[in-house]
C-alpha positions as CSV (number, residue, x, y, z in Angstrom):
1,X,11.3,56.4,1.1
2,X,13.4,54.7,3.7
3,X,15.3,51.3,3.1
4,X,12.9,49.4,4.8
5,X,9.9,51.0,2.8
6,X,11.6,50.3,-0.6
7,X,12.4,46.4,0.6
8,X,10.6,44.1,-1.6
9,X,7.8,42.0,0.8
10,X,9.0,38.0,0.9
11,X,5.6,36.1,0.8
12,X,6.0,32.9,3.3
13,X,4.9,29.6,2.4
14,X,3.5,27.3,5.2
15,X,3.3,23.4,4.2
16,X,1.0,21.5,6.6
17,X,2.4,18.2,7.8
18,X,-0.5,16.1,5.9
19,X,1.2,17.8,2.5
20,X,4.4,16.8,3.9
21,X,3.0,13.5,4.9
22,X,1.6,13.4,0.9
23,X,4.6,14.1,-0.5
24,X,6.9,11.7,1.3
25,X,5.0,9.0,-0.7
26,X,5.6,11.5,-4.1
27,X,9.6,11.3,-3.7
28,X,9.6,7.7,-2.4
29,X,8.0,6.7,-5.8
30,X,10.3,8.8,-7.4
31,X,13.6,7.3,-5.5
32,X,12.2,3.7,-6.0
33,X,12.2,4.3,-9.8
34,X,15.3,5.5,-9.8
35,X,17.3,3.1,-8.0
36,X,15.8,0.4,-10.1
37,X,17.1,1.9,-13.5
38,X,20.2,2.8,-11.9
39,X,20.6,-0.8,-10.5
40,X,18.6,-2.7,-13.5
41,X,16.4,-4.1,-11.5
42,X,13.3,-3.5,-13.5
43,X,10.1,-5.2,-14.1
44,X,11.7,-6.9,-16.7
45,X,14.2,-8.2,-14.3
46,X,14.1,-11.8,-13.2
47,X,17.0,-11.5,-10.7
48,X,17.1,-8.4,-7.5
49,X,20.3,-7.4,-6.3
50,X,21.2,-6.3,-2.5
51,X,20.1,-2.9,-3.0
52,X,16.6,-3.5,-4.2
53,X,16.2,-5.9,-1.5
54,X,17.3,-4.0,1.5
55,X,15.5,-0.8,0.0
56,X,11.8,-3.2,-0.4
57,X,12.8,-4.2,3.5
58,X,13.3,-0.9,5.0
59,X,9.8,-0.3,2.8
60,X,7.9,-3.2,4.6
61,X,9.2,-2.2,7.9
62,X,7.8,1.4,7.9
63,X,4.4,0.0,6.5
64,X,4.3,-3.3,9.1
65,X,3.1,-1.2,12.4
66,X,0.2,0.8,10.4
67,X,-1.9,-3.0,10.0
68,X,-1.7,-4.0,13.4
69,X,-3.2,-0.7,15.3
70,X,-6.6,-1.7,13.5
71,X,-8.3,-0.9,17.3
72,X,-7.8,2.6,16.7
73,X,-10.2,2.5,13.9
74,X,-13.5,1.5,16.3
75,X,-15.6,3.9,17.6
76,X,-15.4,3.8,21.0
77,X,-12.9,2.2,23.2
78,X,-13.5,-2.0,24.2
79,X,-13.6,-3.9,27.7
80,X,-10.8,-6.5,27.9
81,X,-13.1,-8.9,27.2
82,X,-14.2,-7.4,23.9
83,X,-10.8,-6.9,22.9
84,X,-10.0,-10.5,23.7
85,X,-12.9,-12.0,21.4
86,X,-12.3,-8.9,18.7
87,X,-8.6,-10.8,18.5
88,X,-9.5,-14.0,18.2
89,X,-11.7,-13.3,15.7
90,X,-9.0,-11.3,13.9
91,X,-6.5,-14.0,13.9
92,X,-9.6,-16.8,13.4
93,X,-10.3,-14.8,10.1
94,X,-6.4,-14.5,8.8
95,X,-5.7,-18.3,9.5
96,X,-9.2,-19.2,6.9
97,X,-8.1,-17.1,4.8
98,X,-4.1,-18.0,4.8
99,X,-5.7,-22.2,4.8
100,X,-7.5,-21.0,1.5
101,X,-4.7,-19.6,-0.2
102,X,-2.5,-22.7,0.5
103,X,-5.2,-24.8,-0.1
104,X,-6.9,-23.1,-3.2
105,X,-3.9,-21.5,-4.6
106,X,-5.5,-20.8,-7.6
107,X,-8.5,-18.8,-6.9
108,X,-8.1,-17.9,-3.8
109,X,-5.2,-16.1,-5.3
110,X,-7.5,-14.1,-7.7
111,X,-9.9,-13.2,-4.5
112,X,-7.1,-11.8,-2.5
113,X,-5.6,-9.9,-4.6
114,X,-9.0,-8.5,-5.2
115,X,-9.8,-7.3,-2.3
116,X,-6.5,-5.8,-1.7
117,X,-6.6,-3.7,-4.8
118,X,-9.9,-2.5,-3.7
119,X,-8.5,-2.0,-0.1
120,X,-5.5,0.1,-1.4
121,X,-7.4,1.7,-3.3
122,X,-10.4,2.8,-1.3
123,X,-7.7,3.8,1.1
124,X,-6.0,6.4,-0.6
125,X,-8.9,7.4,-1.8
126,X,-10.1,8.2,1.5
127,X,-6.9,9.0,2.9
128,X,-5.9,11.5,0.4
129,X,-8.7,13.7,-0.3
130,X,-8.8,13.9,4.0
131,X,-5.4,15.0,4.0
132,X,-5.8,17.3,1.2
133,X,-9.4,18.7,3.1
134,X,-11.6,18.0,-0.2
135,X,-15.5,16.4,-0.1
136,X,-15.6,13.3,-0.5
137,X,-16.0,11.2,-4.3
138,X,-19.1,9.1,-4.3
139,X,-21.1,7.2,-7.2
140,X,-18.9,5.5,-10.0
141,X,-16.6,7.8,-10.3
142,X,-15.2,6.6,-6.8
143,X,-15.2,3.4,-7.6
144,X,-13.2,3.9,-11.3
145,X,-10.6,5.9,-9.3
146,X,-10.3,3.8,-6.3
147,X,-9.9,0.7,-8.8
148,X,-7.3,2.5,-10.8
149,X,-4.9,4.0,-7.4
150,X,-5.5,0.3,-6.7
151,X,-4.4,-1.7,-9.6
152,X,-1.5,0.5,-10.7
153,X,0.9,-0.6,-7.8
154,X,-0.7,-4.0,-7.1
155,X,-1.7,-5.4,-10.6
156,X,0.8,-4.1,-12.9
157,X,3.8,-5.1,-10.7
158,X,2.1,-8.3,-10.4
159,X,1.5,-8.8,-14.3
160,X,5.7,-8.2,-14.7
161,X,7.4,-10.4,-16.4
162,X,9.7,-10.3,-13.2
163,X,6.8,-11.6,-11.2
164,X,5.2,-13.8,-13.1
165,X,8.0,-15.9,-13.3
166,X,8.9,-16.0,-9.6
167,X,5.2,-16.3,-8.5
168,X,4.5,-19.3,-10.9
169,X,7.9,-20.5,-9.8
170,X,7.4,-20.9,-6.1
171,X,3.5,-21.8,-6.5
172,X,2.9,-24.1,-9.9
173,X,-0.6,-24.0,-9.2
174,X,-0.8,-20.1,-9.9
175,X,0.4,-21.2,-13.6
176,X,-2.9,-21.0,-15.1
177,X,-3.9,-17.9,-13.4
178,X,-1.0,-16.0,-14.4
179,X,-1.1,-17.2,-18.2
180,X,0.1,-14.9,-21.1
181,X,-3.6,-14.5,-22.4
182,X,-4.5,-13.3,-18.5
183,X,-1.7,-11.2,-18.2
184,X,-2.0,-9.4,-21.6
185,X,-5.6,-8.8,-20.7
186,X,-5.3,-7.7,-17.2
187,X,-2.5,-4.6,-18.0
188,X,-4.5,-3.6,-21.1
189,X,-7.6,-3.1,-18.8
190,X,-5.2,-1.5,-16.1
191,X,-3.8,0.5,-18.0
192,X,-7.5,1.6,-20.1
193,X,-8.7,2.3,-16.4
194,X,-5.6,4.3,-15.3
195,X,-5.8,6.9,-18.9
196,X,-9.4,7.4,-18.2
197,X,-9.0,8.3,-14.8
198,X,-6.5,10.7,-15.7
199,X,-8.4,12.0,-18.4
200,X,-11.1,12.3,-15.5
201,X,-8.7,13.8,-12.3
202,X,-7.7,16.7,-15.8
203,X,-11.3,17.4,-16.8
204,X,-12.2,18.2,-12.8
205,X,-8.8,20.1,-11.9
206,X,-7.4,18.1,-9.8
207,X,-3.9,18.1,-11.4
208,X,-1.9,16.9,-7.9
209,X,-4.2,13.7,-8.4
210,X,-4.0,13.0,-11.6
211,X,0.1,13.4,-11.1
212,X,-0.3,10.6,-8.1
213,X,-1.9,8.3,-10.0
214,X,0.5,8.6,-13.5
215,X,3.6,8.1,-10.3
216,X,2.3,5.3,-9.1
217,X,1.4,3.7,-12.8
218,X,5.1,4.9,-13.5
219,X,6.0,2.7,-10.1
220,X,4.1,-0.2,-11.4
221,X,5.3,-0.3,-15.1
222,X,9.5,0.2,-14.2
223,X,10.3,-0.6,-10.9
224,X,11.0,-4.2,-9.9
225,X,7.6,-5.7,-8.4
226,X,9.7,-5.9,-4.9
227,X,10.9,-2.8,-4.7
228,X,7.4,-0.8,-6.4
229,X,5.0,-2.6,-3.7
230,X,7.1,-2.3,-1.4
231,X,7.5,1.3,-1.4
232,X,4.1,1.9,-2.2
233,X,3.0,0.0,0.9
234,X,5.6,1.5,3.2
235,X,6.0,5.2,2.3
236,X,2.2,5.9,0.4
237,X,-0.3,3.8,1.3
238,X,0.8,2.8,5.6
239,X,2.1,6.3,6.0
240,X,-1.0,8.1,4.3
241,X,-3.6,5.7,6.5
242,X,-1.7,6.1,9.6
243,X,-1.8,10.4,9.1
244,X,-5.7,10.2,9.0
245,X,-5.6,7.7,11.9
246,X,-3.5,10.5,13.8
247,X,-6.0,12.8,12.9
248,X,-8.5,11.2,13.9
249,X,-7.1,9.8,17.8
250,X,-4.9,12.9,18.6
251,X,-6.9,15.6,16.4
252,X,-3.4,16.4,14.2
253,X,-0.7,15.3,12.6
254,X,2.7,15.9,13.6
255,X,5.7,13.2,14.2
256,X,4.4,12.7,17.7
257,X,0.8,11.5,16.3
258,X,2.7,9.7,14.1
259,X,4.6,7.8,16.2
260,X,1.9,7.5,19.0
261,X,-0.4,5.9,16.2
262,X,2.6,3.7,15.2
263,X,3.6,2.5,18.6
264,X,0.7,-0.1,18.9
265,X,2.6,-2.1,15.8
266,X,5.7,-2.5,17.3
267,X,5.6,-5.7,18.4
268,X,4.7,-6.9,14.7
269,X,8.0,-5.1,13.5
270,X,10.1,-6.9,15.9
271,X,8.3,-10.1,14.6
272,X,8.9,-9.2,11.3
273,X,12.5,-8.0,11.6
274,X,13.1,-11.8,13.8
275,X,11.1,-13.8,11.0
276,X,13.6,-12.1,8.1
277,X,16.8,-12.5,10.7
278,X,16.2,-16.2,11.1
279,X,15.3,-16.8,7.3
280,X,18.5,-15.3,6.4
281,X,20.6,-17.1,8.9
282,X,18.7,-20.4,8.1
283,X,18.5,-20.6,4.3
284,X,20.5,-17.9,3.3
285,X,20.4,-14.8,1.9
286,X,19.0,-16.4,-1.7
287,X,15.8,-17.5,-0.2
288,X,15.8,-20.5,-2.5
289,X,12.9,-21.7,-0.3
290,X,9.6,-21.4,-3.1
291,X,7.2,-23.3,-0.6
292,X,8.2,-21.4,2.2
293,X,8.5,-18.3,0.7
294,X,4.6,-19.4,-0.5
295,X,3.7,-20.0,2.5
296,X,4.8,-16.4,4.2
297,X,3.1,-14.4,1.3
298,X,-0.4,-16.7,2.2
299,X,0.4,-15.6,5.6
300,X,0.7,-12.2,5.1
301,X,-2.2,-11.9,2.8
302,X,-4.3,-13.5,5.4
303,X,-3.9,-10.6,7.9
304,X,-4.8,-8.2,4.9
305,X,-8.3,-10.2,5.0
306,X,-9.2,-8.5,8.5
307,X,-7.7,-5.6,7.9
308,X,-9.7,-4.7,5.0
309,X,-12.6,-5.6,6.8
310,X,-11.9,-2.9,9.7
311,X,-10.6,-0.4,7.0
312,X,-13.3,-0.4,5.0
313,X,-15.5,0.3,8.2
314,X,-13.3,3.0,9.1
315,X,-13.9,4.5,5.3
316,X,-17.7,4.5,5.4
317,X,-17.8,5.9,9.3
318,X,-15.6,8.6,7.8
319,X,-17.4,9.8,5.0
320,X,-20.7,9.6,6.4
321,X,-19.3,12.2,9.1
322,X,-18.2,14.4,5.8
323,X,-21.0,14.1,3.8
């Protein structure tokens, strides 16, 4: 036999850009928990140092652009005038809501962060299994997984010790909301919804799910509540929902798509980047400004409201073309 014939045959692995897409969010979990054991700045932590912080920034600046190109998730183009009322209804929407949450700290608290576990976690849902080409989940079985993706980077961040004391700090009102008897309560169910998904994701082979979810529990229970939503909202949940928008406009996903879906946000980063510039410069970089600091997050969940709205429009119109 000749040298060639007697070569051993190299088997080539290809790795679609959605898998690559999937598991940027995979190793940013795994860096985020990392950096906070190697810097201390755990859950447990009441005080972040600079690395945290500039890591959670760079974070919310990758995820920023992916909320504000909601238009490409219509049907069918608008006329200027549409797009002029769909706006002001969009920002109409945010300001109630953001009114509410400074108003009604309390419960309006409670509601917001409901619907944006439910919006995270119908996302990846939906995002996922489209990047990954499986059928879609229906029935109750969608719901306990798209409650558990949900809850483990919003909810147990949010039930840290860490958080709970800066939360109740800049907003006394949450302070009865966020009491030990809550917080006990909320990780145990968390954390009972997050084993029996696994158990479930195991039982019907899906073993790269099942290891998302555990990652993003791991993210939720170690990491600093900064840095772990952070991450999650920048490099998984923005980056996964702005692949199947790609998909969707340009018909792949490449860094092209990426970027041509991402474009449209822009000018919110720039806002975002001049908001954070001017806060530093103004008060420092200790942001010892509770009320203000209040006042951003009730902003800033107040866009989430319309989002979620046009997201979970996007979801349906999505699987009802997969069914």
């Amino acid at each position: 036999m000749s040298q060639l014939q007697q070569a051993p045959r190299t088997r080539i692995i290809t790795v679609s850009n959605a898998t690559v897409v999937l598991n940027i969010g995979m190793i940013a979990v795994g860096v985020a928990v990392l950096i906070s054991l190697l810097s201390r700045t755990t859950a447990a932590s009441t005080s972040v140092g600079p690395i945290p912080i500039i890591v959670a920034l760079v974070a919310l600046m990758v995820g920023i652009p992916h909320g504000a190109v909601d238009n490409l998730t219509l049907q069918r183009s608008l006329t200027r005038s549409q797009k002029l009322w769909g706006a002001a209804a969009y920002v109409a929407v945010a300001a109630i809501a953001a009114l509410a949450i400074v108003t009604w700290p309390g419960i309006s608290f409670v509601v917001v962060i409901a619907m944006t576990v439910w919006h995270f976690g119908t996302g990846d849902v939906e995002a996922t299994r489209e990047l990954r080409g499986l059928a879609p989940v229906t029935g109750i079985a969608r719901v306990f997984y798209a409650l558990a993706l949900g809850s483990a980077p919003v909810l147990l961040p949010l039930s840290s010790p860490a958080a709970v004391g800066t939360l109740t700090a800049i907003e006394p009102g949450l302070a009865l909301v966020m009491s030990e008897p809550v917080i006990v309560a909320t990780r145990i169910t968390v954390l009972t919804l997050i084993v029996v998904t696994l158990l479930w994701l195991i039982q019907r082979g899906d073993v790269r799910g099942a290891i998302e979810l555990f990652a993003l529990a791991v993210l939720g229970f170690v990491a600093s509540p900064l840095v772990a939503f952070a991450v999650y909202f920048g490099f998984w949940h923005a980056l996964r929902h702005t692949a199947r928008l790609a998909q969707v406009t340009y018909g792949t996903i490449t860094p092209r798509t990426l970027l041509g879906v991402s474009k449209g946000g822009i000018p919110s980063l720039i806002g975002f980047v001049v908001v954070v510039i001017a806060a530093v410069a103004y008060f420092g970089p200790g942001f010892a400004i509770g009320p203000a600091l209040w006042i951003g997050l009730a902003i800033v969940w107040g866009l989430t409201v319309p989002h979620m709205i046009m997201v979970s429009r996007f979801d349906a119109r999505m699987r009802a073309l997969q069914c």
